[in-house]
MIDOSE-1310 file (N, C-alpha, C; in nm, 2 decimals, decimal comma, always signed):
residues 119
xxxx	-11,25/+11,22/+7,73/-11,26/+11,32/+7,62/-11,14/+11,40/+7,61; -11,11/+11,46/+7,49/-10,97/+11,50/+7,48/-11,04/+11,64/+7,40; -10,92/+11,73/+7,48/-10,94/+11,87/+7,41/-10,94/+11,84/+7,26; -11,03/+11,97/+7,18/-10,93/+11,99/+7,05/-10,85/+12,06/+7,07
xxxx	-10,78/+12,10/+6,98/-10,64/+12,16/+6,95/-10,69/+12,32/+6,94; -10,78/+12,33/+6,84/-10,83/+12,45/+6,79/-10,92/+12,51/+6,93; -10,98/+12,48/+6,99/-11,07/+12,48/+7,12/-11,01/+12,49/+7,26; -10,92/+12,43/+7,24/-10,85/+12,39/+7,39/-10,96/+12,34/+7,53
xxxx	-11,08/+12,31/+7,43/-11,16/+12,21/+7,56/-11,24/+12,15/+7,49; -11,27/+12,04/+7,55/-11,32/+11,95/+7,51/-11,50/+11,94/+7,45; -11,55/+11,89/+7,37/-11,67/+11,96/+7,31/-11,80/+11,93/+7,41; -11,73/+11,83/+7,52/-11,85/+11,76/+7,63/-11,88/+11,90/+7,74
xxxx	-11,72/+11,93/+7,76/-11,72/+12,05/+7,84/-11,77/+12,16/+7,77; -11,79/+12,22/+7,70/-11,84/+12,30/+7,60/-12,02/+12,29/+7,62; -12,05/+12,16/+7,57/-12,20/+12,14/+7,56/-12,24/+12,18/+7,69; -12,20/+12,07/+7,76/-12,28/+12,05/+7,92/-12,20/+12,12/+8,03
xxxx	-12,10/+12,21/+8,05/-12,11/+12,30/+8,11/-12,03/+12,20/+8,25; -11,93/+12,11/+8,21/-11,87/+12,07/+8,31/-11,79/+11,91/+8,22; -11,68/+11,93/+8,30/-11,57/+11,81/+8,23/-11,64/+11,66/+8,19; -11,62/+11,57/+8,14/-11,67/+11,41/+8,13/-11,63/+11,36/+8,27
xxxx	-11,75/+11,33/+8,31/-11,72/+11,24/+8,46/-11,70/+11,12/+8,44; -11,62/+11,07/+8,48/-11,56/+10,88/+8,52/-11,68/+10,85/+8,58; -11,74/+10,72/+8,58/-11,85/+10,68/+8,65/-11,73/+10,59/+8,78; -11,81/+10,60/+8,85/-11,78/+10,51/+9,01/-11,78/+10,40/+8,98
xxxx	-11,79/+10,31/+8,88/-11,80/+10,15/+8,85/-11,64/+10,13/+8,81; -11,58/+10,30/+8,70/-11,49/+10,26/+8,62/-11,34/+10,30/+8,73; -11,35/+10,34/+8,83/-11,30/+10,51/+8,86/-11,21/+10,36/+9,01; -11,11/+10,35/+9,04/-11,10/+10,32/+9,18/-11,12/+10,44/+9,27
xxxx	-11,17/+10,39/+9,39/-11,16/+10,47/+9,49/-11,02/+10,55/+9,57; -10,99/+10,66/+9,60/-10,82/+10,72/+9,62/-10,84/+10,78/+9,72; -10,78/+10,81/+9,79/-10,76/+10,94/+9,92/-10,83/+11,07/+9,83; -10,81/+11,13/+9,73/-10,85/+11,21/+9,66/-11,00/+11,27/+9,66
xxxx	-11,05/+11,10/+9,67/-11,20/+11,07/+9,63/-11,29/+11,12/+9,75; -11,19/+11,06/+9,85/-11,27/+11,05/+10,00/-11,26/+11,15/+10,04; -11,20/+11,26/+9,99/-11,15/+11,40/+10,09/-11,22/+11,52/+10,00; -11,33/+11,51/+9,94/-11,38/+11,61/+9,86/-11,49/+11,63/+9,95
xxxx	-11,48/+11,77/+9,94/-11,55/+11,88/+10,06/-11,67/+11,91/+9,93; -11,79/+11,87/+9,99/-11,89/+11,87/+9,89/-11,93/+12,02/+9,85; -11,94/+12,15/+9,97/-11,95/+12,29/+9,95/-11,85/+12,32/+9,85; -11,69/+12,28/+9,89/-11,62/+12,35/+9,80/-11,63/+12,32/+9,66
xxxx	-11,69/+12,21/+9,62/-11,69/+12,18/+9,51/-11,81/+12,25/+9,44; -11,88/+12,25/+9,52/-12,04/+12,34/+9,47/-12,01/+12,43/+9,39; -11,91/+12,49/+9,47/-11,85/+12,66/+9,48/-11,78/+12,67/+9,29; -11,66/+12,58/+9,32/-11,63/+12,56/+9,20/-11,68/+12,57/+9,12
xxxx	-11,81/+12,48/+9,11/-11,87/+12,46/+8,97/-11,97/+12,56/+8,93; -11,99/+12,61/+9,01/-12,09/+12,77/+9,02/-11,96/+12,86/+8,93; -11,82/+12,90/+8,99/-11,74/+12,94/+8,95/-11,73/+12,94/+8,80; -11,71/+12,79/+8,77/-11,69/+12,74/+8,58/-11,84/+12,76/+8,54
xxxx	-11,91/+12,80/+8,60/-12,03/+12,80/+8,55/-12,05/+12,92/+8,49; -12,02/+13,06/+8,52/-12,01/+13,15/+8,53/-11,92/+13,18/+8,41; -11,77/+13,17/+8,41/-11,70/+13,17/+8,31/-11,75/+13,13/+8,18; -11,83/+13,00/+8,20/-11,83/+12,93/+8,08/-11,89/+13,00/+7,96
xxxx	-11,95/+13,14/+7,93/-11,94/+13,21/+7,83/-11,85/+13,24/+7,81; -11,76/+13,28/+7,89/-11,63/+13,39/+7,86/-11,56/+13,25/+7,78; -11,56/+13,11/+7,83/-11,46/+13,02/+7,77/-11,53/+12,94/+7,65; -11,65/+12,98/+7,64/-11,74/+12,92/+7,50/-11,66/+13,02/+7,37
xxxx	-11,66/+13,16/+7,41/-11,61/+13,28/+7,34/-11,48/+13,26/+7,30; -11,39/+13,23/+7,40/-11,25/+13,27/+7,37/-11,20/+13,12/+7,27; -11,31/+13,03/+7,31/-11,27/+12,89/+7,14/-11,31/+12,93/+7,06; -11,41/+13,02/+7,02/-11,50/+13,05/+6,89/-11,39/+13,11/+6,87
xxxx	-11,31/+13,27/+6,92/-11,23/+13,32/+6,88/-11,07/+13,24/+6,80; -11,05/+13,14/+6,89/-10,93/+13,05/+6,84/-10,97/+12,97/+6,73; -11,11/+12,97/+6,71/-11,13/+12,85/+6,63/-11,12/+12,92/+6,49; -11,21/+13,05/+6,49/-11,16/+13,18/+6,40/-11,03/+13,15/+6,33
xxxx	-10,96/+13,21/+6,43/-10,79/+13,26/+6,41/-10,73/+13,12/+6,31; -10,79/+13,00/+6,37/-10,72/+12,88/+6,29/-10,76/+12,85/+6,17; -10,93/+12,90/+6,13/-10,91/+12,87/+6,04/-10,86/+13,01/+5,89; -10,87/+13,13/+5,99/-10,75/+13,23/+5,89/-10,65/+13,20/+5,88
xxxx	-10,56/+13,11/+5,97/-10,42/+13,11/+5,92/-10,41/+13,02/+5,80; -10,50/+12,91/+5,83/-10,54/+12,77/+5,73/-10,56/+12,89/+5,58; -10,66/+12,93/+5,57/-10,67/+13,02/+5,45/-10,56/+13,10/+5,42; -10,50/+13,21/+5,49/-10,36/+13,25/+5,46/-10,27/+13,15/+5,38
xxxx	-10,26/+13,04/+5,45/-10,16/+12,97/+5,43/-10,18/+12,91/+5,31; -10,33/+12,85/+5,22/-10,35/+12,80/+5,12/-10,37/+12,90/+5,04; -10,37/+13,07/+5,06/-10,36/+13,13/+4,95/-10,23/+13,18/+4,89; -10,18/+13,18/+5,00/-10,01/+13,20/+4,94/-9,98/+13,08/+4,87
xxxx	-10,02/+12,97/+4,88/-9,96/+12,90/+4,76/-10,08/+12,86/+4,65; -10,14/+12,88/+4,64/-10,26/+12,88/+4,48/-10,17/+12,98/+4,42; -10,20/+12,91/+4,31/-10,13/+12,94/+4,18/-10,29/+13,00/+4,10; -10,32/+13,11/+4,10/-10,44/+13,12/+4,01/-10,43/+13,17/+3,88
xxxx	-10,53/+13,13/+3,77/-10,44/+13,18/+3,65/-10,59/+13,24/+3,58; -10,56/+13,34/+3,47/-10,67/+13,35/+3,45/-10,70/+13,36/+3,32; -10,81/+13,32/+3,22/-10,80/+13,29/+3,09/-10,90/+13,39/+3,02; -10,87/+13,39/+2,87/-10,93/+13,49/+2,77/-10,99/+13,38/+2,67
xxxx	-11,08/+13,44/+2,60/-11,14/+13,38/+2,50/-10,99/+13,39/+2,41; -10,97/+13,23/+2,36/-10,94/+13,19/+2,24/-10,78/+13,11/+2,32; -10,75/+13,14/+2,45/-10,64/+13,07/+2,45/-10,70/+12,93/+2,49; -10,54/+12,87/+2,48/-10,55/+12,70/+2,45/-10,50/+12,66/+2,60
xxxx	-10,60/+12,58/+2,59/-10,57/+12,48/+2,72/-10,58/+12,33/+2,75; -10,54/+12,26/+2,88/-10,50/+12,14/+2,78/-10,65/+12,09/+2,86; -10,75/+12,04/+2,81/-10,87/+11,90/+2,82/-10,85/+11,80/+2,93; -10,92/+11,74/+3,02/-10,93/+11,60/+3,05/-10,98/+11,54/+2,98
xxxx	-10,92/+11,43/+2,90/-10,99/+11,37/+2,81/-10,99/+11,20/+2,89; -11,16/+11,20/+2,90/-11,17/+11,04/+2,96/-11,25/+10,96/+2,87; -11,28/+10,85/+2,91/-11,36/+10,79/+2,82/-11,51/+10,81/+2,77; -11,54/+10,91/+2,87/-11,68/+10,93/+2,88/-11,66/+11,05/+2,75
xxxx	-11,59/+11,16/+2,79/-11,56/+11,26/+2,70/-11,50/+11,24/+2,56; -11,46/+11,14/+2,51/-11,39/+11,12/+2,40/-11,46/+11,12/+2,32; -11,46/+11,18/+2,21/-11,51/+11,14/+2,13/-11,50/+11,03/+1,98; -11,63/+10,99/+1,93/-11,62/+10,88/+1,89/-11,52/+10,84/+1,75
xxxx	-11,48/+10,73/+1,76/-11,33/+10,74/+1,63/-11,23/+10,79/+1,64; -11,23/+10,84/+1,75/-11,09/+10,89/+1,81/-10,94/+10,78/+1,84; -10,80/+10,82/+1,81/-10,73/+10,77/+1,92/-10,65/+10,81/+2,03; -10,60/+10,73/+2,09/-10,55/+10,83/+2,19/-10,43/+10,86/+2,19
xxxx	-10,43/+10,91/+2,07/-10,32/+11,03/+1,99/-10,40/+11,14/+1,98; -10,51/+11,18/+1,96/-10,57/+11,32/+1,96/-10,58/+11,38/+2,01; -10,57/+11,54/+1,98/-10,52/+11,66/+2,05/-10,57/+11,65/+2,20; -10,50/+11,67/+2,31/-10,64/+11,74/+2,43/-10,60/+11,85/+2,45
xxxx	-10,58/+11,97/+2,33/-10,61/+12,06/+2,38/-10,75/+12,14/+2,32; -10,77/+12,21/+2,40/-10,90/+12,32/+2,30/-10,86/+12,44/+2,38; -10,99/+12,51/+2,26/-10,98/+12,65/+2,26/-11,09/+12,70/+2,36; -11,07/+12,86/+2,46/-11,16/+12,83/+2,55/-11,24/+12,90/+2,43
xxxx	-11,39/+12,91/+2,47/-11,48/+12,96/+2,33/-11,54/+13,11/+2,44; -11,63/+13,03/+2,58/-11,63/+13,16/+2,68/-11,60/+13,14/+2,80; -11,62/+13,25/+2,84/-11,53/+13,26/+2,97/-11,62/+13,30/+3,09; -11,65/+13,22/+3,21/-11,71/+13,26/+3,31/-11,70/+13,30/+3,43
xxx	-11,76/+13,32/+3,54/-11,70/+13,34/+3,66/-11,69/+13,43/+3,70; -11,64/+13,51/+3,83/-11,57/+13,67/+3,84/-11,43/+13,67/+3,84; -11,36/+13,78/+3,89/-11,22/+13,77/+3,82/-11,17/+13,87/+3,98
């Protein structure tokens, strides 16, 4: 399992309260393997166990911040515009919308007639 970016840990570590284990089928055996002191490891996980609010919190917080920047960043470039009854704008005109005897030389533009939304 691979961190996200936004999170900085992984979502397995997140749910279940401890990293993705290798199974022992997939995993070779290492000096590493053989020298794990089973108390100290206890200790450890009691340890992350404990944190693991503080580190559930501090991704929610990142995950926040990324997506304000995301919004910052798409509002500085929207172009918003905002319209009055009677100006002209230009139509999508498709085939569903066309109307009939028409060619497709005819205006697409119209007039707005009202106006909705907040402002």
């Amino acid at each position: 399992m691979t961190a996200k970016s936004s999170m900085r840990e992984s979502p397995f570590s997140l749910v279940y309260e401890a990293e993705y284990p290798i199974p022992v089928e997939v995993g070779e055996p290492t000096l590493r393997y053989f020298r794990v002191d089973e108390e100290t490891n206890n200790e450890a996980l009691l340890v992350k166990l404990e944190m693991l609010d503080e580190c559930r919190d501090l991704a929610h917080i990142r995950m926040v911040a990324q997506k304000q920047r995301m919004e910052k960043y798409y509002n500085l470039r929207a172009n918003l515009r905002y319209f009055k009854v009677g100006d002209l704008v230009l139509r999508k005109v498709t085939q569903n919308t066309r109307e009939l005897n028409t060619g497709k030389r005819d205006p697409t533009w119209a007039r707005i007639s009202t106006v909705t939304g907040k402002r």
